[in-house]
C-alpha positions as CSV (number, residue, x, y, z in Angstrom):
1,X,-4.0,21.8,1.7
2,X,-7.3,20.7,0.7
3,X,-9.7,19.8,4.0
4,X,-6.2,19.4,6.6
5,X,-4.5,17.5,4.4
6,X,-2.0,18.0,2.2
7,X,-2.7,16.9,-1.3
8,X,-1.1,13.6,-1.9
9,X,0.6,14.6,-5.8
10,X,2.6,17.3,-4.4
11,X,4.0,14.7,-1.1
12,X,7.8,14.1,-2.1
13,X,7.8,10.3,-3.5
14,X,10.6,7.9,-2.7
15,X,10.3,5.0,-5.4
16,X,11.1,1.4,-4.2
17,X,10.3,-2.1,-5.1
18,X,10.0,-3.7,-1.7
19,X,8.0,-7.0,-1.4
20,X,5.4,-7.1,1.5
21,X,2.9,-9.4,2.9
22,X,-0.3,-8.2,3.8
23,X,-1.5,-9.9,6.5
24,X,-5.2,-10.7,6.5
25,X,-8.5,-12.6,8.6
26,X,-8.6,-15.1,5.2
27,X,-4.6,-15.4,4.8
28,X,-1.1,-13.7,3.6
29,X,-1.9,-11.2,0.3
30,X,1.3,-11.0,-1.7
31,X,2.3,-7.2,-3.1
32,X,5.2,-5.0,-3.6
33,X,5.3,-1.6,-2.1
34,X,6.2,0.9,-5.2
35,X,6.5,4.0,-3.5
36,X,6.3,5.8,-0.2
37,X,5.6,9.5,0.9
38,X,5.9,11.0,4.5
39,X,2.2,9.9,4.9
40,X,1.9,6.5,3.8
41,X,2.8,3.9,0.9
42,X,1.3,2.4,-2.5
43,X,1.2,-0.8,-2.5
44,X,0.6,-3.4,-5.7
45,X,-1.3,-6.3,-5.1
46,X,-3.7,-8.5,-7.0
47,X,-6.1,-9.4,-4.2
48,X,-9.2,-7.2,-3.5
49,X,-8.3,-5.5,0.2
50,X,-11.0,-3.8,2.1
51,X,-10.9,-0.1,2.0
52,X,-10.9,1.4,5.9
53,X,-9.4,-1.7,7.2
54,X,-6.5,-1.9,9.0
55,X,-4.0,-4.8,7.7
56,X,-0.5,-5.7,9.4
57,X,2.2,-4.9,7.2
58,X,5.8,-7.0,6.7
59,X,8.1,-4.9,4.8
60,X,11.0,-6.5,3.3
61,X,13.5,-3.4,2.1
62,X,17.0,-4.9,1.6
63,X,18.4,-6.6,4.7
64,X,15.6,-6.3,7.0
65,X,11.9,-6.4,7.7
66,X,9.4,-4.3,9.0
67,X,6.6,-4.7,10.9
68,X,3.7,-2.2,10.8
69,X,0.1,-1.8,11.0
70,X,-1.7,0.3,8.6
71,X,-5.5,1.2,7.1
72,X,-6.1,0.7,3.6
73,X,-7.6,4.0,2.5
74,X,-8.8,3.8,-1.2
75,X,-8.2,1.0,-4.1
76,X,-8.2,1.3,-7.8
77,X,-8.4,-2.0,-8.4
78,X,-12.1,-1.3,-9.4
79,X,-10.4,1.4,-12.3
80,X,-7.8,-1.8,-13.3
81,X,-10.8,-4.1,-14.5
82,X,-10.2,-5.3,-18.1
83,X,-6.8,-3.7,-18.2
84,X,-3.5,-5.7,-18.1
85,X,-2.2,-4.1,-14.8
């Protein structure tokens, strides 16, 4: 544990390819959730999110959709500038 928490790398990951829709003041963001741990998810998306905000979340696993409300804690869409990600 590093300051209460545990360190995110060693949280079991469960990989999916769920879409979800972020839902935000300025509209719906678009992204796929790629993985999930028992603390919260990774989500790809190509719009620049605010970092401590909270976002409602619609989930669309297989057969169903779920509704959540979440905070963004960090990006690395800073670290994907000028590559093809």
């Amino acid at each position: 544990m590093v300051g209460g928490f545990v360190e995110a790398r060693k949280l079991s990951r469960i990989g999916v390819h769920w879409p979800v829709i972020i839902v935000t003041d300025e509209g719906p963001v678009m992204g796929e959730v790629r993985n999930i741990t028992m603390q919260g998810m990774f989500i790809h998306c190509v719009e620049r999110l605010s970092a401590n905000d909270t976002y409602r979340f619609l989930i669309k696993p297989p057969g169903e959709e779920i509704a959540i409300m979440g905070k963004l804690l960090w990006s690395n869409l800073e670290s994907a500038a000028g590559r093809d990600i």
